[in-house]
Residue, then its C-alpha position, 0 to 999 in steps of 0.5 A: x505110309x502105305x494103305x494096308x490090309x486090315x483084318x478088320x472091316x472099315x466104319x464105312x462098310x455097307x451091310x447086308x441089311x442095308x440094301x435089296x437092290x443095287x439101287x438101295x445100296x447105290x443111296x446108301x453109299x451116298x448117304x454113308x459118305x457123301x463127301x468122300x471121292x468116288x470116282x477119279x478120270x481122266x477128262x479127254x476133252x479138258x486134259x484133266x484128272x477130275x474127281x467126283x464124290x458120291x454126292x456129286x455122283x447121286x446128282x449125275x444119276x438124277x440127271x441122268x434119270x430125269x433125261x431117260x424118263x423124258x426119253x421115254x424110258x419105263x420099267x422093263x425097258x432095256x437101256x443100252x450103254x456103250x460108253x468107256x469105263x468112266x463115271x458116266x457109265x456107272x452113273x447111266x446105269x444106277x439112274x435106268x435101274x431106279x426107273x425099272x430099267x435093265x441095262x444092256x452093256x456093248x462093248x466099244x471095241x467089239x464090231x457094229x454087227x455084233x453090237x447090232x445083234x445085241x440091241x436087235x436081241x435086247x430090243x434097247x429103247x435108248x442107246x448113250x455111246x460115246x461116238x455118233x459114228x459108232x451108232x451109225x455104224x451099228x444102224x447101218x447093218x441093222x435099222x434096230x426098229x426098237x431103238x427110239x433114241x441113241x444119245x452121243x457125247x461126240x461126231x455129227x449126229x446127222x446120219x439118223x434122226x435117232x442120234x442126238x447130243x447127250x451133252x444137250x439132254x443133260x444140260x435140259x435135265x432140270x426142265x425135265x419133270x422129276x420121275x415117279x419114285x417107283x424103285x424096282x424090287x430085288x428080283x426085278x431084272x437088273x441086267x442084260x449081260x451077254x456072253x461072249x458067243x464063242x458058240x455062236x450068237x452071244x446070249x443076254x444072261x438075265x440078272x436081277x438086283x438080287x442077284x448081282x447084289x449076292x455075288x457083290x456082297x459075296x465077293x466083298x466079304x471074301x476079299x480083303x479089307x484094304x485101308x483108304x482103297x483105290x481100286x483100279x478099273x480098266x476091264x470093260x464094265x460091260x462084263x459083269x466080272x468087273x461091273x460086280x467085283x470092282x464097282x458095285x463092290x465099291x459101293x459095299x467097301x467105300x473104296x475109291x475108284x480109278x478109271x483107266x481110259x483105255x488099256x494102253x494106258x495101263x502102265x501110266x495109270x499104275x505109275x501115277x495112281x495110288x493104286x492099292x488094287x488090281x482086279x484083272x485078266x491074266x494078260x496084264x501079268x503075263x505081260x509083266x512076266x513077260x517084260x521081265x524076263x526081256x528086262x533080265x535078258x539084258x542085265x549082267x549074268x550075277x544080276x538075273x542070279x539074284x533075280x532069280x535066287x530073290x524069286x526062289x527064296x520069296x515063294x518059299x517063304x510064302x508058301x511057309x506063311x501059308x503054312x505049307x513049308x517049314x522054315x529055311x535059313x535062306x528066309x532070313x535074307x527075305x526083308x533085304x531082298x524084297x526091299x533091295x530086288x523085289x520092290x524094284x521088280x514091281x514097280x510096274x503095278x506101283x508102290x501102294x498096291x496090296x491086291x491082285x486078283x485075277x479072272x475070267x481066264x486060266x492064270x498061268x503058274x509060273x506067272x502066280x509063282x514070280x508075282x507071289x516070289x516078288x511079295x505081290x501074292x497073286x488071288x485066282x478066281x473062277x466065275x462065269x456070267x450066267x453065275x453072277x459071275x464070281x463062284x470062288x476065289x483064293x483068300x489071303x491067308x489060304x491061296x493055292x496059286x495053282x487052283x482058283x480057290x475056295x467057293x464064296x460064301x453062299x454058293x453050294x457046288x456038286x460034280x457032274x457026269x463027267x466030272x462037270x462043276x455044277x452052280x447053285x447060289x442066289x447069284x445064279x441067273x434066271x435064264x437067257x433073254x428069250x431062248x427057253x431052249x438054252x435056258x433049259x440046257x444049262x439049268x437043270x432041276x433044283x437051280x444047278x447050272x451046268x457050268x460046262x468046266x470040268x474039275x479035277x477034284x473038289x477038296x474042302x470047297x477048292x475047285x481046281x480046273x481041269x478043262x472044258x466039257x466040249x472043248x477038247x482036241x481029239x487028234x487022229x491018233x486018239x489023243x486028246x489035249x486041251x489048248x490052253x495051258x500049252x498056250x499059255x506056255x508058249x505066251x511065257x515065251x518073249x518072242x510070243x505075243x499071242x498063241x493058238x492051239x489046233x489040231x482036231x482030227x489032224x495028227x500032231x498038235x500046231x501052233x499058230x504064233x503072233x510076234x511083234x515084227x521089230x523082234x522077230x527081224x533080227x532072228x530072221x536076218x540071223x537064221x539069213x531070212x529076208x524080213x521083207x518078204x512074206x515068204x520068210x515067214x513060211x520058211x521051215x527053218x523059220x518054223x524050225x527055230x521056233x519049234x525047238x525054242x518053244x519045246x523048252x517051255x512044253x518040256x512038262x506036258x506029254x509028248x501027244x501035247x508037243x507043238x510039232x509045227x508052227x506057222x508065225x505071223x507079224x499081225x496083231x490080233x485085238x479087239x479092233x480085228x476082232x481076233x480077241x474078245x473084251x476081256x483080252x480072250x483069244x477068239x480061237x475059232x476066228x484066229x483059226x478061220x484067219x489062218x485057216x491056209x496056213x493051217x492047212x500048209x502045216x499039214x500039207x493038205x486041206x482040212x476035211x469039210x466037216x472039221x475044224x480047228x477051232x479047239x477052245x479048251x482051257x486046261x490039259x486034262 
């Protein structure tokens, strides 16, 4: 039988009263439930699926704290963990937080000079990475004076005296003398988590155990109950999204968790998991919007009708059991069409699954309205880091796929000066790592964060986006558009893998799009291009099939917000490139120096020195 969603909480849930801090709540899961799995990973090294039950991982974090104590790790010193989503990382953090540590997370796939600015500004004293390469890659562009120690698991360690084997410290833990039981207080510093920086330098938003302990329990009383749940973690547990919503909300809920690897992996992970839920960016279901629209492509006429008419007839009997829609005859064919079309449709997220939630980005609706037409209702959040992060989130039983839900308990929001949604909840944070200038810009006088989006309107505690303060495109005609959800329309679009929007101080709107080049070539062959010269890419009939075949999807906006010129590329923009942050973010102010000539070339003249297209916005407002 399939896990269900239950109204009622399991025996096992861990009380508000039980715990102050993370490290409190961390024992008393372990206490609640020893024997029960934890943790299930894929062990690279021995080509194995392993599991790890709370006790045995309470037995990893003393090892773990007994070797960070012996390396010198004292309260208020920042730890530093640049590991892959595993146990490891998880169990590295509870053990630094019971010696009074703050833990600061890198993310693997960003660049060394990034992850250099992070230790140099967090000034980390010990550093656990995976790879003795990646450590001297950040030593080479900066010596990090403070780091006293880093400890791999992989590479040859010769490069710095610093760099040593985290394998051999672990396996020495039992000879180390046990630290002193000091646990830190609730409103001691937990965490340094920085921000993605797309304003420049990334800053390290400090949160305590009160804080990230709010926003989990939060969270985990605003979710639903799933029986036996498996959640999935594959969002990098350096962001504080998935750190709160998938692991330490865990810990509150007992669920078991899977780590995904890397997220390549994704799809094979959701097929062979009983995986029940998915908490998630927007790109893993635009991609499975995307994949069947070309699976529909290819099957006869009669079966994407059915598709279709299965998708119309699902979302409207959903929007009747949100009470939204009156009763239609049409329902009653419901129960056979989910069983017979729907379930095949969803294969991809796996049989068990009970629960997607998606955040960090704008959810696009068409993508909410198939996933809820195919009887796997999408639930849309809205956080930011410096918020703890999650502000609000759509329930169950009251979900407007078109909004980013209703404010979790706790947190109290008011609208600003033009239209700006202000925070304020025990999950806020205490400021930003040495910069009173910008602690001081963002919060303002009686604990209100200003969260830099602006809302539309906020009815009964339901915030709807509308876009940011300062990312908008002012074109030279005066119009104003916000990137966004142009972009994701034009990601809907098979042949888009990626898409930016520009156009500040120029006269139209420009896209600049990424497909993947074994879809493209029979286009260009067709349009009689040659695929083989970079030329063809330049080609305006090129730039004209694309403008009138993105057009379909762009219909709805205003005709100020039409793409008027296009410039495509085959290159692909990911973390390694640097073009798109962790959570699968475009890095719009990047891609547009990227591209910067191409840009140019759609204009037909160099861009004045003073401006740039680099518009970030997140709605069209």
């Amino acid at each position: 039988m399939s896990p269900s969603i239950t109204e009622a909480r399991p025996a096992h849930w861990i009380a508000r009263e039980s715990a102050s801090t993370l490290c409190e709540l961390f024992e008393a899961r372990v206490a609640a439930s020893p024997e029960a799995v934890a943790y299930r990973f894929y062990s690279p090294r021995q080509h194995v699926w392993r599991e790890l039950t709370w006790g045995q991982a309470s037995a990893r974090v003393a090892a773990w704290r007994r070797v960070l104590h012996g390396c010198g790790v004292h309260r208020g010193d920042r730890v530093a963990i640049m590991l892959r989503n595993s146990p490891e990382w998880l169990c590295v953090d509870q053990a630094a937080m019971s010696l009074g540590a703050v833990t600061v997370g890198l993310f693997c796939a960003d660049t060394p000079a990034s992850n250099a600015h992070l230790l140099g500004d967090s000034g980390a004293r010990v550093l656990i990475a995976v790879k003795a390469r990646w450590v001297a890659r950040i030593l080479a562009v900066d010596a990090c004076e403070s780091l006293a120690s880093a400890l791999v698991f992989t590479g040859d360690r010769d490069a710095d005296a610093r760099i040593h084997s985290a394998d051999d410290a672990l396996a020495g833990a039992d000879s180390q003398p046990e630290p002193p039981d000091q646990p830190p207080a609730a409103d001691e510093l937990a965490s340094l988590i920085y921000t993605s920086g797309s304003q420049g330098r990334a800053k390290g938003a400090m949160l305590s155990h009160a804080n990230l302990l709010f926003n989990a329990q939060a969270v985990a009383d605003a979710l639903p109950a799933v029986e036996a749940e498996c959640a999935l973690s594959y969002v990098p547990l350096a962001h504080s999204y998935e750190r709160v919503v998938d692991a330490y909300r865990a810990m509150i809920t007992g669920a078991r968790i899977v780590f995904c690897r890397h997220p390549r992996f994704l799809g094979l992970t959701l097929a062979r998991e009983p995986v029940t839920t998915l908490v998630g960016v927007p790109r893993v279901y635009e991609r499975f919007y995307v994949e069947l629209s070309r699976w529909m492509a290819r099957r006869p006429k009669i079966v994407r009708r059915l598709i279709v008419a299965t998708i119309n007839i699902g979302a409207s009997v959903y929007e009747r059991e949100q009470g939204r829609e009156r009763f239609h005859a049409s329902h009653l064919a419901w129960p056979a069409l989910r069983y017979l079309v729907a379930r095949r449709c969803l294969r991809l997220f796996g049989a068990q699954m009970q629960v997607a939630v998606s955040g960090a980005a704008a959810l696009p609706y068409p993508v909410a309205r198939t996933l809820a037409g195919l009887g796997l209702p999408i639930l849309q959040g809205y956080g930011l880091t410096e918020a703890g992060p999650v502000v609000s989130v759509n329930r169950v039983h009251d979900n407007e796929l078109d909004s980013v839900g209703l404010v979790i308990g706790g947190v109290a929001t008011k609208i600003g000066p033009d239209n700006e949604l202000l925070v304020r909840s025990p999950g806020v944070m205490r400021g930003y790592w040495n910069d009173a200038e910008s602690t001081a810009r963002v919060l303002s006088a009686g604990g209100w964060l200003h969260t830099g989006d602006k809302v539309s309107r906020l009815d009964k505690k339901r915030l709807y986006l509308t876009g940011r303060m300062k990312e908008i495109i002012v074109m030279t005609s005066g119009e104003k558009a916000s990137p966004e959800p142009i972009e994701h329309a034009l990601r809907l679009d098979p042949l888009v893998t990626r898409a930016i929007v520009v156009g500040e101080a120029r006269p139209v709107l420009s896209a600049v799009v990424s497909c993947p080049a074994h879809r493209l070539t029979p286009i260009m062959r067709r349009l009689g291009l040659d695929p083989g010269l970079a030329e063809s890419l330049r080609s305006p009939r090129l730039e004209n099939y694309f403008i009138e075949r993105l057009a379909k999807l762009t219909n709805s906006f205003p005709a100020h917000a039409q793409i008027r010129r296009v410039a495509v590329t085959t290159d692909r923009w990911t973390q390694d490139n640097g073009l798109v942050g962790p959570t699968d973010k475009i890095r719009r102010r990047r891609v547009a120096r990227c591209y910067a000539r191409d840009i140019d070339r759609l204009y037909g003249r160099r861009a004045a020195a003073e401006k740039t297209d680099v518009s970030q916005n997140t709605n069209l407002g």
